[in-house]
C-alpha positions in Angstrom: -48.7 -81.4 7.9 -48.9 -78.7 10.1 -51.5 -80.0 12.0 -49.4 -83.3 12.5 -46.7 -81.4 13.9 -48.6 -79.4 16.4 -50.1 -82.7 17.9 -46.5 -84.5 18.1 -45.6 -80.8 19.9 -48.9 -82.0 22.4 -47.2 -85.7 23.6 -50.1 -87.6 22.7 -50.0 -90.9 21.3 -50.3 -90.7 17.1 -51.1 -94.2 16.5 -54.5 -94.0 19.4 -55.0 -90.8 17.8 -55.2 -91.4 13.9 -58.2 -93.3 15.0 -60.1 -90.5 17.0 -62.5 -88.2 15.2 -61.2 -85.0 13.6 -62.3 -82.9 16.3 -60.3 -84.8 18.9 -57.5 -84.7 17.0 -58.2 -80.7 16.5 -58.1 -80.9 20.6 -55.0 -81.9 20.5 -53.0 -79.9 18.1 -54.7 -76.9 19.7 -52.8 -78.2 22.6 -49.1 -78.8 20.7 -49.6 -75.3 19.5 -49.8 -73.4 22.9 -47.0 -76.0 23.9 -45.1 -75.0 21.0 -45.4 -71.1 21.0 -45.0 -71.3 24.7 -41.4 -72.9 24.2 -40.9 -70.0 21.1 -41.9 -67.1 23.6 -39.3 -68.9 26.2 -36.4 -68.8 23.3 -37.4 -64.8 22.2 -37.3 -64.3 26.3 -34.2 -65.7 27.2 -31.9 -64.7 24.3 -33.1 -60.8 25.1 -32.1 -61.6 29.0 -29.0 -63.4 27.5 -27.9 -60.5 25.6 -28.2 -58.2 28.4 -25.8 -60.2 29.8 -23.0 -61.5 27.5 -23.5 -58.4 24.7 -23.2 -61.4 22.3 -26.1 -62.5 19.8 -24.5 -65.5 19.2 -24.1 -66.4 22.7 -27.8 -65.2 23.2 -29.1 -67.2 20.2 -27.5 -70.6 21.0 -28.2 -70.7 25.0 -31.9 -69.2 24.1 -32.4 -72.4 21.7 -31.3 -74.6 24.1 -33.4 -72.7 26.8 -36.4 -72.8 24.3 -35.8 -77.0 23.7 -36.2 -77.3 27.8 -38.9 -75.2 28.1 -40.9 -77.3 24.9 -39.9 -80.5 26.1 -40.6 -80.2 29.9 -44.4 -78.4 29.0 -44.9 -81.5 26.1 -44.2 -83.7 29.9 -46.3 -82.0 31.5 -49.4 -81.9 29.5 -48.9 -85.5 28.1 -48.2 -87.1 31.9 -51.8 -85.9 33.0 -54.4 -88.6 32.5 -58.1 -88.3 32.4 -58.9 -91.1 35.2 -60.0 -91.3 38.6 -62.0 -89.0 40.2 -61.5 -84.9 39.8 -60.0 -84.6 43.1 -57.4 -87.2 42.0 -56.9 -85.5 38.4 -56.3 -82.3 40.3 -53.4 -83.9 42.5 -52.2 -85.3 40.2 -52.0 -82.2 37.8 -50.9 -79.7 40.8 -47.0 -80.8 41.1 -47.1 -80.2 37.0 -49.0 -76.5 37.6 -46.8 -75.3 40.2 -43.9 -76.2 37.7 -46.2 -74.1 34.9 -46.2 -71.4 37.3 -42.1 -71.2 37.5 -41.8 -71.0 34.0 -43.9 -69.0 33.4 -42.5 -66.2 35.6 -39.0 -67.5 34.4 -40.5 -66.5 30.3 -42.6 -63.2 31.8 -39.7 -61.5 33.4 -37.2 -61.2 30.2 -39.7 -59.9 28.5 -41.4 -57.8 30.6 -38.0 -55.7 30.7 -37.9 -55.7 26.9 -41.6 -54.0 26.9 -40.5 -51.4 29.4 -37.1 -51.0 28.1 -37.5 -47.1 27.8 -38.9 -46.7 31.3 -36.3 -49.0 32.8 -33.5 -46.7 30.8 -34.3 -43.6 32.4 -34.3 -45.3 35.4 -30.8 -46.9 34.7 -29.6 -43.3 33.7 -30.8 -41.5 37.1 -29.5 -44.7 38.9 -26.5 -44.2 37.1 -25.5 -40.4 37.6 -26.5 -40.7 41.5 -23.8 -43.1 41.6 -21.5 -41.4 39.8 -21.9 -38.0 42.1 -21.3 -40.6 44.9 -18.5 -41.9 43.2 -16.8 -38.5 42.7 -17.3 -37.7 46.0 -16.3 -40.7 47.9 -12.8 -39.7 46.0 -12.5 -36.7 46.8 -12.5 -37.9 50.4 -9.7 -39.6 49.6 -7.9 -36.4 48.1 -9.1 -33.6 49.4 -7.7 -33.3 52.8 -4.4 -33.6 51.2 -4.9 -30.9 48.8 -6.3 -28.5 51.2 -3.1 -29.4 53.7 -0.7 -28.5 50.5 -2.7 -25.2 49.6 -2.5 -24.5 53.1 0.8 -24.3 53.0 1.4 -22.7 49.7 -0.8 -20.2 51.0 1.3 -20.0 54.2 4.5 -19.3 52.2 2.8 -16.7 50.7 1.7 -15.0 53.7 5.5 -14.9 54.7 6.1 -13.2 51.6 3.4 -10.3 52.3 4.7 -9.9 55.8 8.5 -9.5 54.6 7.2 -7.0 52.0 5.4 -4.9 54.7 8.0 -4.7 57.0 10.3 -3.9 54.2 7.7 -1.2 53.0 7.4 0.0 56.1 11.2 0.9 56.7 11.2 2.6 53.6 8.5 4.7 54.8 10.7 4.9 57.8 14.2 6.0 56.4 12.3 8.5 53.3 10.3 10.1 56.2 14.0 10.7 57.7 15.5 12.1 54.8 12.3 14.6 54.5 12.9 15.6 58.2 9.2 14.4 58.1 9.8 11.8 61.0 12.6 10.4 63.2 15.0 13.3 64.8 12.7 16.0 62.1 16.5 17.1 60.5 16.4 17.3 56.6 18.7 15.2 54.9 20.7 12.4 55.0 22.4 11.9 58.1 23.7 9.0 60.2 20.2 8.1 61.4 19.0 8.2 58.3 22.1 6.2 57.0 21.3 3.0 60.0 17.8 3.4 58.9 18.6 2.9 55.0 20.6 -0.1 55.9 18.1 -2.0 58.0 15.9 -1.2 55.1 18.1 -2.4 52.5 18.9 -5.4 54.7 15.6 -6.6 55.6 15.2 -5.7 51.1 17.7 -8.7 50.5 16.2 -11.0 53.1 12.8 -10.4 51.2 14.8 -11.3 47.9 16.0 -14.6 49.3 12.3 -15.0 51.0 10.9 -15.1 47.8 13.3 -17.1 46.1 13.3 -20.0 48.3 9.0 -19.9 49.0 8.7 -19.7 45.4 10.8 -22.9 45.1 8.8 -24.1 47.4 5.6 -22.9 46.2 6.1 -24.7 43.2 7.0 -28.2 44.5 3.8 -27.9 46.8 2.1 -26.6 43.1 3.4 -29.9 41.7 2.5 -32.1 44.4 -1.1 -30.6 43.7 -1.6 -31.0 40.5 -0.2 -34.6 40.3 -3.4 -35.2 43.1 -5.9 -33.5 41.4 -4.6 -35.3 38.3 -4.5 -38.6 40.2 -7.9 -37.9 41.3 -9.2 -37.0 38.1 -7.9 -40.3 36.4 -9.6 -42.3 39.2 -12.8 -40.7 38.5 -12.3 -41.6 34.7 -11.3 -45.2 35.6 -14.4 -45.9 37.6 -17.0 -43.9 35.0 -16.8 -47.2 32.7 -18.2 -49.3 35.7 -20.4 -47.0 36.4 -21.3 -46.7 32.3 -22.2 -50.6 32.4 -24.2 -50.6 34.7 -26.9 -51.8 32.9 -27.1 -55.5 33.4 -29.6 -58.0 34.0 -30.0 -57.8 37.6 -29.9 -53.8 37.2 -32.1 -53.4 35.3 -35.0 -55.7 37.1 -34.4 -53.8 40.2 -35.0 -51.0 37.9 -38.0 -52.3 37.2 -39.0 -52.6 40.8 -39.1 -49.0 40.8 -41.8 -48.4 38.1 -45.4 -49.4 38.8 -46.3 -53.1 39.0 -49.5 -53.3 37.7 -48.9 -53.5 33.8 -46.1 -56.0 35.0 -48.4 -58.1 37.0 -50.8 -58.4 33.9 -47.9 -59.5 31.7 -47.4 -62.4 34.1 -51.2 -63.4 34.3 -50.7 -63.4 30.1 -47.8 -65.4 30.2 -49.8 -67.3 33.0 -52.5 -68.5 31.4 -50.7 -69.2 28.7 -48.2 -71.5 30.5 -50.9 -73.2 32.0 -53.8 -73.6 29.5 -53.3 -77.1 28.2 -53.0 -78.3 31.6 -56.3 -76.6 32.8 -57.7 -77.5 29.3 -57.1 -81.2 30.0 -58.6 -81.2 33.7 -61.8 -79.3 32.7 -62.2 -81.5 29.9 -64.6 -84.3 29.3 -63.1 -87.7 29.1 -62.8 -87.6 25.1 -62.1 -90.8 22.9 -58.6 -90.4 22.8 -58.7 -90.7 26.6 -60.7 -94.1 26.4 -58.5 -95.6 23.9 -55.5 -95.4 25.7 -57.1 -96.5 29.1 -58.3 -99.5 26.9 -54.5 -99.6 25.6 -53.3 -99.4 29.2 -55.7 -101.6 30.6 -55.2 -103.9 28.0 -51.2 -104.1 28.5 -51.7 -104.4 32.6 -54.0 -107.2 32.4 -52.0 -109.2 30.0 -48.8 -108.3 32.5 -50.7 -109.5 35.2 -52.2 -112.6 33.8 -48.3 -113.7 32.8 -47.4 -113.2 37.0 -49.8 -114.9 38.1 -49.0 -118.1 35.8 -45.2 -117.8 36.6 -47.0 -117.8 40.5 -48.7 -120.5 39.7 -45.9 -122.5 37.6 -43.5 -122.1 40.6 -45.8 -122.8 43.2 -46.7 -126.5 40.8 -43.0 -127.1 40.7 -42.7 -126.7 44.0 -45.3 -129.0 45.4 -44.1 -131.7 42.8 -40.4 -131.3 44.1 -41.7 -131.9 47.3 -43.1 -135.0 46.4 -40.4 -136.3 44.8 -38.2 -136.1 47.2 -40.5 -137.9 49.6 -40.8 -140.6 47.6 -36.5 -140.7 46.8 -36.4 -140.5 50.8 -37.8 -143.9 51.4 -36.1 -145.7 48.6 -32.8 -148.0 50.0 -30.9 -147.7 46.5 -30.9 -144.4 46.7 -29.8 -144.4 50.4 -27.2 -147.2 49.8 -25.5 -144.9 47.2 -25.6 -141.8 49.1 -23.8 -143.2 52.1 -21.2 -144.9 49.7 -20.7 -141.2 48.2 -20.4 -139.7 51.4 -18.0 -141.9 52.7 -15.8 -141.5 49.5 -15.9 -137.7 50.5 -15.0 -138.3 54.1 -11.5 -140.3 52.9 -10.7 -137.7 50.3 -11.3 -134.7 52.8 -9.1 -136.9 55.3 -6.4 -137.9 53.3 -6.0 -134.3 52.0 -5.8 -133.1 55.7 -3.6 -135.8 56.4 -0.9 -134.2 53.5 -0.9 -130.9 54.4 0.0 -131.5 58.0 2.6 -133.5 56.9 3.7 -131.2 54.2 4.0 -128.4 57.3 6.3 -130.5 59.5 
């Protein structure tokens, strides 16, 4: 039963080929096999290259099947559209449309698989692919955000500076006014006095407009605080937004230009596999000796065109007969006077009726 099946899988004719020998029919489910597993490698590839792209097994299976069906049913055309006649040249002409087809497929089957076999390798490439674009990522937006920051720390840092310079000055009047008092500086008299007095009060005055310095740069300060954290927050949630993209990018196109990256030797073989096995029943059947199964159904073909052409050239012939005999009939009806009597009579019954019908139309239209 098996054996039945594979050679339905190979297109060839059951009926001429239940009366071949064993080992023609053995040909011929060899072929239907390599057909066959060709078409179950095609399903296996496509579903994994599915997958990859819909993250659905479901989705994977049911387009692989009908991916699988093609792929069986275009290399069963293939292999069962090449005939054994004519000369070599001619079967190789014939065959070289169909292998040029085999050819496409089988890089279409190869591929999808080929990333399944190196799916580690591919991975780590995937993974370095993946943080290089997330350092770029990071850094394209912090082009974005970082000027603005820097322009707000700036000024934070600007308010600050105001602050230190308020608080020297101030310090330094103290200094000025204590160094009065201890007759250490200024007119050199110990204690108290009116100098000492005007310089406690510039001291004390410049002491409150440090006060209100601070009070209003630290308002300040902390609005330009805010204003950086909601940017370095904003920036952070960007970066978090785009790091799923990034995550996912592992795809089907990804990870073949992955693949590019690893050496192509070990690739190169899978294709030749997937190759010859693509295109083995079609070089089978041009190396091949004409076998009987080949010479039956040239005999069946021959057999059919003959008879086809034997029933054109009698419907040839038949019309040509009826022709020649029509001719003469109407040679002889020519030079008969009944005949001629009766189709002058009919013609002038025609001519009274056409003018009669003239005549009421015009008269109808006046």
């Amino acid at each position: 039963m098996l054996n039945q099946f594979f050679i339905r899988c190979s297109g060839a004719d059951t009926d001429i080929l239940s009366q071949c020998s064993q080992g023609e029919r053995t040909k011929y489910a060899g072929i239907g096999a390599t057909v066959f597993f060709t078409a179950l490698m095609a399903f296996i590839a496509s579903s994994y290259a599915l997958y990859t792209v819909f993250d659905s097994i479901y989705i994977a299976l049911l387009f692989g099947l009908v991916w699988g069906l093609l792929i069986f049913n275009l290399d069963r055309y293939i292999v069962s559209t090449i005939k054994k006649s004519g000369s070599t040249a001619h079967q190789f002409w014939q065959a070289l449309p169909r292998i040029v087809l085999a050819v496409i497929i089988a890089i279409v089957i190869s591929k999808p698989l080929e990333l399944k076999i190196f799916e580690k390798e591919i991975d780590q490439v995937l993974l370095q692919e993946k943080n290089t674009l997330t350092l770029a990522n990071q850094e394209q937006l912090a082009l974005q955000y970082t000027p603005e920051v820097e322009a707000l720390e700036q000024d934070v840092q600007q308010l600050k500076n105001e602050i230190i310079t308020k608080e020297e000055e101030t310090n330094a009047l103290y200094a000025t006014y204590i160094a009065e008092a201890e007759g250490k500086a200024g007119t050199g008299l110990l204690g108290k006095g009116p100098v000492y007095q005007e310089k406690r009060d510039k001291h004390d005055a410049a002491l409150a407009e440090l006060q209100q310095l601070k009070t209003n740069n630290r308002e300040k300060i902390e609005t330009l605080d805010a204003q950086i954290a909601a940017l370095k927050l904003e920036y952070n949630s960007a970066v978090e937004n785009a790091q799923p993209i990034i995550d996912r990018f592992d795809g089907l196109m990804a990870r073949i230009d992955a693949m590019k990256q690893l050496p192509w030797i070990p690739s190169f073989f899978i294709f030749l596999l997937f190759l010859t096995i693509e295109t083995a029943p079609i070089i089978n059947k041009l190396i091949a000796s004409k076998g009987e199964y080949d010479f039956r159904l040239e005999e069946n073909e021959t057999v059919v065109s003959s008879w086809i052409n034997q029933k054109v050239t009698q419907r040839q012939l038949v019309l040509s007969t009826d022709q020649e005999l029509n001719k003469e009939i109407y040679n002889d009806l020519k030079s008969e006077k009944e005949v001629y009597e009766y189709k002058k009579k009919k013609a002038e019954e025609l001519l009274k009726l056409q003018a009669d019908s003239f005549h009421k139309v015009q008269t109808k239209g006046l």
